[in-house]
C-alpha positions in Angstrom: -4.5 -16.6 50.0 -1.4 -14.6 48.8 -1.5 -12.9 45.7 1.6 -12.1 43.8 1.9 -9.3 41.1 3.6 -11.3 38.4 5.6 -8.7 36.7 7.1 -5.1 37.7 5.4 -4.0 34.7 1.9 -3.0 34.6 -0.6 -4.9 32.0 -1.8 -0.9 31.2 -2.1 2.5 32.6 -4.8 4.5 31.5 -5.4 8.6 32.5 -8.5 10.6 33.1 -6.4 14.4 33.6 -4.4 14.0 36.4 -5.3 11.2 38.1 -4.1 7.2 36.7 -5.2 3.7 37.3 -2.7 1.1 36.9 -3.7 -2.4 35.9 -1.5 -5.2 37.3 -2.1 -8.7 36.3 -1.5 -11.2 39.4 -1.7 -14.4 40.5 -3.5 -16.1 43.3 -4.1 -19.7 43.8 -7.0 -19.8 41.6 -5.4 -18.2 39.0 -4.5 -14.7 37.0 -6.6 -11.7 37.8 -6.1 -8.3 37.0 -6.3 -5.7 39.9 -6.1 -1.8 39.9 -4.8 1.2 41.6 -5.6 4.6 41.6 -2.8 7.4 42.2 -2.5 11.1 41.7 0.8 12.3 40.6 2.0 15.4 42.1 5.7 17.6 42.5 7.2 18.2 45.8 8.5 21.8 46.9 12.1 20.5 45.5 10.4 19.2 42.0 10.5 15.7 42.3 8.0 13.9 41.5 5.8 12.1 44.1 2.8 9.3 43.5 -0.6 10.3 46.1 -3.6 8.1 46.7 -5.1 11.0 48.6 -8.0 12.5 46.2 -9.7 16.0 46.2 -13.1 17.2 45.5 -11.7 18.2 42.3 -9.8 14.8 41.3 -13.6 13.0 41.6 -15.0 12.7 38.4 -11.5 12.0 36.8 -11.5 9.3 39.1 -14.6 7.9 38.4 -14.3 8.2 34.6 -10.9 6.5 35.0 -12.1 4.0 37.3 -15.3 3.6 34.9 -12.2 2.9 32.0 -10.6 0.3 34.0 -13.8 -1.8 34.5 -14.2 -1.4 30.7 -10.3 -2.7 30.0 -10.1 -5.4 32.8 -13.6 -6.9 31.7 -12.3 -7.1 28.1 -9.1 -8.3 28.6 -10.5 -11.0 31.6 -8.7 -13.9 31.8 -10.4 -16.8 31.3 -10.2 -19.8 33.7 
């Protein structure tokens, strides 16, 4: 079953300190769903900007709490089938 992320836009991006879940809304062949992923954004030695999925001790709770958040958004905004 192949799933497809139906726009290049996310359907939100929420943020718990430095650490970000993006919601994507996608489709499979039962129909839309939203799905989530976690990242860290962080600056190279030459300042550009990079995206990690690689999490600390310290990046924990954000994560959680952000992770916590997307439950919260996805379950409101559920599509219905």
């Amino acid at each position: 079953m192949a799933t497809t992320t139906s726009s290049k836009r996310p359907a939100t991006t929420l943020r718990c300190g430095n650490i970000k879940a993006t919601i994507w809304q996608n489709v499979s062949e039962k129909g839309p769903f939203f799905a989530t992923t976690f990242s860290r954004p962080f600056k190279d030695q030459s300042g550009t900007w990079h995206n990690s999925t690689w999490f600390g001790l310290n990046d924990l709770e954000a994560l959680m709490t952000v992770a916590f958040e997307a439950k919260k958004w996805m379950t409101a905004h559920a599509l219905r089938r």
